[in-house]
C-alpha positions in Angstrom: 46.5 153.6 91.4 49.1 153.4 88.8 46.8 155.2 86.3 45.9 158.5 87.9 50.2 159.3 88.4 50.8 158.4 85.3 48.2 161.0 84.4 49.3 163.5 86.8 53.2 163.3 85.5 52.1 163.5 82.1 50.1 166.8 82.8 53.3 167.9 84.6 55.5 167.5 81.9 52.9 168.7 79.1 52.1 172.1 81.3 56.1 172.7 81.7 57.0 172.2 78.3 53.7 174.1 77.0 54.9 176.9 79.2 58.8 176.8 78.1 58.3 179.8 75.1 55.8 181.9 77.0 58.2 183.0 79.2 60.5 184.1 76.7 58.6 186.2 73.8 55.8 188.2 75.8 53.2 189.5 74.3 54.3 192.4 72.8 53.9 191.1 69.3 50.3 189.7 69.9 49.5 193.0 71.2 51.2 195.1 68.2 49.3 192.9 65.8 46.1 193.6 67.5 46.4 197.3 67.3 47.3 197.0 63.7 44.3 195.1 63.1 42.0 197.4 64.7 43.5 200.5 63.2 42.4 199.1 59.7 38.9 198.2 60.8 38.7 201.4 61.9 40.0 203.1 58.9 37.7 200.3 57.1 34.5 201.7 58.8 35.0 205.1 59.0 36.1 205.3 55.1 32.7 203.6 54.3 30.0 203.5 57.0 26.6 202.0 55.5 24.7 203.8 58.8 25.6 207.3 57.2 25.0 206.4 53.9 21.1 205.0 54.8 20.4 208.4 56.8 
């Protein structure tokens, strides 16, 4: 029995100190990188796109 709360408290104190900088930053940078990213893969495609150039 020993086993399975030693487990249990370690899970505890992994998931609270996983959790600890989530709380604080957001996601606003994740989410400004992501539009950046698919700005240039838009700008990527439409500059060269190889189903208008086979037509």
């Amino acid at each position: 029995m020993l086993v399975p709360v030693l487990a249990a408290l370690a899970a505890t104190v992994w998931s609270t100190w996983t959790q600890r900088n989530s709380r604080k930053s957001g996601d606003g940078a994740e989410l400004a990188g992501y539009a950046r990213f698919r700005e240039a893969m838009e700008r990527e495609h439409s500059a060269s796109d190889p189903a208008s150039d086979v037509a």
